[in-house]
N, C-alpha and C positions, 0 to 999 in steps of 0.2 A: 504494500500500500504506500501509496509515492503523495505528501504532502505537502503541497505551496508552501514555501517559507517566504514571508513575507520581504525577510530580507536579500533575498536573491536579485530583487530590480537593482536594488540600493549595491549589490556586489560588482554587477554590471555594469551600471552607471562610474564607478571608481574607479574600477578597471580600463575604463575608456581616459580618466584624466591621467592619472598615476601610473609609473612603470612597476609597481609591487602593492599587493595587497593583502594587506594580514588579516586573518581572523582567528580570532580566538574567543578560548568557551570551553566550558567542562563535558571533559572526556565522556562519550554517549549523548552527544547535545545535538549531533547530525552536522556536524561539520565535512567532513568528508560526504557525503551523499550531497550536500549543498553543492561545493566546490564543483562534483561531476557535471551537478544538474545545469548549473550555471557558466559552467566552461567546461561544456563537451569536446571541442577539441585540443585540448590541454593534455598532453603526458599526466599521468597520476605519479608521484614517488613516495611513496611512504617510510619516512626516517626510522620506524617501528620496525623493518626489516633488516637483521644483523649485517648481511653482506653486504646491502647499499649504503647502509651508517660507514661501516667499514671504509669502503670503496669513498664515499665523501670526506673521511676525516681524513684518510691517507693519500689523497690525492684531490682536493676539491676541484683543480683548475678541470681536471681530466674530467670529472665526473659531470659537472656544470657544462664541458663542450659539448655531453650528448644532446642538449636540447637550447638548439640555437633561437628556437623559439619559446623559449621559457617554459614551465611547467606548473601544476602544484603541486609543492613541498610539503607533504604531511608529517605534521608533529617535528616542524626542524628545530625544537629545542633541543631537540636531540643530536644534531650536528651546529651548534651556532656560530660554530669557526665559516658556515657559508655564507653567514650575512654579510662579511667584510666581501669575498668576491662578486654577492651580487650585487654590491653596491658599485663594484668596479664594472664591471658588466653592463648595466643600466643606463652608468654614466656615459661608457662610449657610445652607447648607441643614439642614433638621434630620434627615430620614435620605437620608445623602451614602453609605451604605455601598458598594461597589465601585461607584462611580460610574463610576469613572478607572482604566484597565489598563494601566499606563506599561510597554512595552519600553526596551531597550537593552546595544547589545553593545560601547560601551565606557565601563568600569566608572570609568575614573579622572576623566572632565567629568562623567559624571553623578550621580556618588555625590555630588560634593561641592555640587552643584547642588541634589540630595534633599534634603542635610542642611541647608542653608539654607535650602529654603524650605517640605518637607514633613517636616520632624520631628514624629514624633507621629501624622503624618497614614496616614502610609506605613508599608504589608509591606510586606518586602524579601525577594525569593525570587531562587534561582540554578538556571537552568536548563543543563546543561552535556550534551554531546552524549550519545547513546545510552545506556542502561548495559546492563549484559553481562545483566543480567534484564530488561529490556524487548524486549531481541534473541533471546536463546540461551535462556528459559525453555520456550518452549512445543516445542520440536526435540526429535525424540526423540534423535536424536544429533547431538553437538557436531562443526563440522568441526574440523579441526587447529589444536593451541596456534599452529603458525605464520600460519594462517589468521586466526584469530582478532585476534593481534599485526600484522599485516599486513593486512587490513581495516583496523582501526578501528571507528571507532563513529558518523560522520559520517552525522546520516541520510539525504541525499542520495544515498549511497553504497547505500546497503539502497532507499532507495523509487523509485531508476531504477533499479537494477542495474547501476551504473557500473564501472570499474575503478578501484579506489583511486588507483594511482597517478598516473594521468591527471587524476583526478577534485582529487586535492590539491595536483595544480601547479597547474594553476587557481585552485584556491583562494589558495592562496599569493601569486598574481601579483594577484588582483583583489579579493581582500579584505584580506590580511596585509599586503602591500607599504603599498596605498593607505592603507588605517586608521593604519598607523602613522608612514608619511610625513609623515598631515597631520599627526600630533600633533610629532612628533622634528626633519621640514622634514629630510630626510636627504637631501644633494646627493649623496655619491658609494654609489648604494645596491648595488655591488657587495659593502661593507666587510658592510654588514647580512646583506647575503646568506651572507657568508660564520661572520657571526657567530650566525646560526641556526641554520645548519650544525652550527658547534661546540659550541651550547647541547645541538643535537640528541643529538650523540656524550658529550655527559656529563650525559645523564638517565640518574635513580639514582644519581649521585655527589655529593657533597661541595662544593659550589661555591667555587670561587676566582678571584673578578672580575678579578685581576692578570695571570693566565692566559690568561681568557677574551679580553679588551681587549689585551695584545701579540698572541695572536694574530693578531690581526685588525689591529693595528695604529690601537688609540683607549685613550685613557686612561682610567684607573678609571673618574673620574665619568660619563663618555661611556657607559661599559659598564653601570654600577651603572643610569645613565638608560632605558639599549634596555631592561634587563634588566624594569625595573619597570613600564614601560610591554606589554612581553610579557606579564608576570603581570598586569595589570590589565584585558588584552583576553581573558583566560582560556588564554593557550596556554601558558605555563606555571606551574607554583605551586610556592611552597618551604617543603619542610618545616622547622619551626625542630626545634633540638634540645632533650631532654625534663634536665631539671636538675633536677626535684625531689627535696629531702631528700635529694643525696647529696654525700660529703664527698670524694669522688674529682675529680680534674681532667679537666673532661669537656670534646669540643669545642663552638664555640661558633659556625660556621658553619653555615648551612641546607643542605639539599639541593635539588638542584634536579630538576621531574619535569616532563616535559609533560604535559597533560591526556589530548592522545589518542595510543599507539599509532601509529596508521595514521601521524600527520602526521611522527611523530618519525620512524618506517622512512623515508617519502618524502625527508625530508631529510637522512635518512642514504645513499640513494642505493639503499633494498632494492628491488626493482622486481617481485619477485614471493614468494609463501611459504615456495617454496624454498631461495632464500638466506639465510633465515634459521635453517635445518637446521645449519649451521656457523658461525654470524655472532657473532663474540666477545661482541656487545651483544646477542644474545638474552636473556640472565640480566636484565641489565638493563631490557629492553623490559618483559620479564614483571614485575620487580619494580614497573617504572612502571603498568600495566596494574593491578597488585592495589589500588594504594594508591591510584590513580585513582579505582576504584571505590569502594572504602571512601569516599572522598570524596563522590562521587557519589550517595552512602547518605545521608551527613551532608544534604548542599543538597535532596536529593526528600525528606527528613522537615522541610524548613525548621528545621535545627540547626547552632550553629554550627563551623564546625575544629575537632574535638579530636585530633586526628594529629601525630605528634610523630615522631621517629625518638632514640635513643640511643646514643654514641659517648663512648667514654674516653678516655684518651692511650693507654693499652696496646693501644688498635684493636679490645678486644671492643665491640660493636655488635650493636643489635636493629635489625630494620629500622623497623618500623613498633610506636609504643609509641599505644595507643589510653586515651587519658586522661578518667577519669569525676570526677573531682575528689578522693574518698575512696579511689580505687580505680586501677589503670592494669591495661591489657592485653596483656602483649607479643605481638608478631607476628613471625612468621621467614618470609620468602619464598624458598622456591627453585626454578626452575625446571627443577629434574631430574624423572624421571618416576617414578623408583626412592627409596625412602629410605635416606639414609644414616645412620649415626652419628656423624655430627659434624655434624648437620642440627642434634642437639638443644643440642650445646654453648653457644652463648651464651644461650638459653633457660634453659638452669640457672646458668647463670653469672649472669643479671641477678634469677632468682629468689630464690637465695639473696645478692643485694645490696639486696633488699626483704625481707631478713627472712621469705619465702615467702610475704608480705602480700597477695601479686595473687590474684586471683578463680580466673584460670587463664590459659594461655597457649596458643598458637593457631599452628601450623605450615600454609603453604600452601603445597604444592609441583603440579608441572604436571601429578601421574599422577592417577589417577581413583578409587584406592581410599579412603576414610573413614573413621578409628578415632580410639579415644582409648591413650593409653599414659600412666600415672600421672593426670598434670593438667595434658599437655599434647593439646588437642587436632588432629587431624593431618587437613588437610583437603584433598583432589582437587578438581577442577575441577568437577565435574559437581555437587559439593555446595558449589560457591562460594555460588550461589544463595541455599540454606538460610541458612549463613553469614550473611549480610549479612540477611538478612531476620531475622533473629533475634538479631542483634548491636545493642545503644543506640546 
């Protein structure tokens, strides 16, 4: 089953101004099936293959002549002594435009790689798993919010018909483990294991690495180190908190979210959709799920984070503040089905702390009906879609 990525135009379109194009995104995110789909006639090389790694480190000039018309280079964080020659390469040529279609799913050797030796040369695109409108657009009906949070969005998961859970121990054991092993060199990987675990159990909350690291029994820096090397493989990302122009004592810690859903249930131990009918981190799941995707909006239009979340000492809090520079956008997430009236409170509470400066404000909760009420707009699942299609 062969799914539109949205970001494909956007790959196209780069590859016509730039002579190199990177993308990167966590491992099983469909990056290479992209790359095919969108440069069919491109060489594939995948850096994952021992002889050709070989063949590139020991000889890159040699290896790089077999494809005078450039190729895509899968997973070349694994050879990164070739970005210096494709830089050489590129240069002499006089139209080098998407010559070169660089993958890679770990962000933190290759980024600093890129920037050394293709600054200027290089897009930079982020490919991240599934999003909720390349899956759930064309359906005439949605299955269940728990369905949905319990899948995930792993496309693996959707183009076998796998079972999530099954599907993301494995994952776990044969990508996560090992990617991050090599980088960290983790001797007792129980500690990790269990420190995933608890990253898992406080997505959508407040991070506090002193917490995180006694748990598990490693000290800050140890924790502060798993933690950013997770966010840099794309499994989780933290919200910073949003501090403009205000005179108030705001917090100054990030939030932490996983990317996907599906992996965070898996490591919470959900095993099927049911259990999450009463599962105290439902609320949570969903609110990671919304702001995921808003995410996921930003990287398929090649734009950079503007997501922010907002927090005082008196604990009013927006969830998600979407920041235009001139302008911000609050967002309330709740994962009730029903609206409430205390749904809209911090919503007016942060409006009238802007002076009612904002454009307008923006409620998502989990039930399916669509309205506006004043100048907040109030939005169901079914019209998530619209939403983000329609939002900068």
């Amino acid at each position: 089953m062969i799914i539109s990525r949205t970001l494909k135009s956007e790959l196209v379109r780069l590859a016509k101004k730039y002579p190199v194009v990177t993308l990167t995104g966590p491992r099983q995110s469909g990056k290479t099936t992209l790359c095919k789909i969108a440069f069919p006639k491109k060489q594939y090389i995948s850096m994952e293959n021992l002889d050709i790694r070989r063949f590139a480190q020991n000889d890159p000039n040699a290896f790089l002549k077999q494809f005078p018309h450039g190729a895509v280079l899968d997973e070349i964080q694994r050879a990164p002594d070739l970005l210096s020659y494709i830089q050489t390469i590129v240069d002499e040529k006089k139209h080098a435009e998407g010559m070169f279609i660089l993958t890679g799913s770990r962000q933190f050797e290759l980024m600093s790689s890129i920037n050394q030796s293709l600054a200027g040369r290089t897009a930079i695109t982020r490919l991240l798993p599934f999003s909720f409108s390349e899956i759930y657009s064309e359906k005439k009906k949605l299955p269940s919010l728990e369905t949905i949070l319990y899948t995930g969005f792993y496309p693996r998961i959707f183009d076998k018909k796998l079972n999530p859970t099954e599907t993301l121990s494995f994952y776990t054991t044969t990508y996560l483990e090992r990617d991050v092993r090599a980088v960290l060199n983790i001797k007792d990987l129980s500690k990790f294991e269990l420190f995933l675990k608890l990253c898992a159990s406080q997505t959508g909350q407040i991070l506090n690495l002193s917490n995180l690291g006694n748990a598990c029994g490693i000290n800050h820096n140890t924790a502060k180190n798993w933690l950013s090397v997770l966010e840099a493989s794309y499994i989780i990302f933290l919200l910073k908190p949003y501090h403009k122009n205000f005179k108030k004592r705001l917090i100054k810690s990030p939030k932490l979210y996983f990317i996907d859903t599906g992996l965070a249930a898996f490591l919470l131990g959900i095993q099927n959709p049911e259990h999450l009918d009463t599962h105290p981190l439902k609320g949570a799941l969903f609110e990671t799920f919304i702001v995921s995707e808003f995410l996921k909006a930003r990287f398929n239009k090649v734009k950079t984070n503007n997501l922010y979340y907002f927090r005082d000492s008196l604990g009013n809090e927006i969830d998600l503040i979407l920041d235009y520079g001139d302008t911000s956008v609050p967002v309330e997430i709740k994962s009730g089905q029903t609206i409430a009236n205390d749904y809209f409170k911090n919503l007016r509470y942060y409006s009238k702390l802007r002076g009612n400066k904002t454009i307008k404000a923006i409620l998502i909760y989990g039930g399916n009906l669509s309205y506006k009420e004043g100048t907040i707009d109030i939005v169901g699942l079914t019209d998530f879609n619209n939403l983000l299609k329609n939002i900068g």
